[in-house]
Phi, psi and omega in degrees: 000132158303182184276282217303349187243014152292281198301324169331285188301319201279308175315299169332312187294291182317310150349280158342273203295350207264281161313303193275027189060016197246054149179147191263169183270003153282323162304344183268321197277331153316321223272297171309289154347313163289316180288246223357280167358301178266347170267017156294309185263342167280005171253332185291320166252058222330053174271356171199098234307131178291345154273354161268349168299329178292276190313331170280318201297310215257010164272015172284164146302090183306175164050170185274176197231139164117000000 
């Protein structure tokens, strides 16, 4: 299995707990910051295509909550 269809998956979940309430939105958003982080280094280190990079980047969940 690849990091994108790894980063997918973590992202989605993190999502998933996020919608279902099991994380509060300041804990997603540290929680986001760190994979940003890593797919910042897994695109620097050509573990992923800058569309796929793109495309993880913009599954996060936006704007503030509340």
């Amino acid at each position: 299995m690849g990091i994108y269809t790894v980063m997918k998956k973590i992202i989605t979940n993190g999502n998933n707990q996020l919608e279902n309430g099991e994380t509060e939105f300041e804990s997603y958003n540290l929680w986001r910051e760190n994979q940003q982080n890593k797919l910042d280094a897994f695109l620097a280190c050509n573990r992923l295509t800058p569309t796929q990079y793109k495309e993880l980047q913009g599954m996060f969940a936006a704007g503030e909550q509340g």
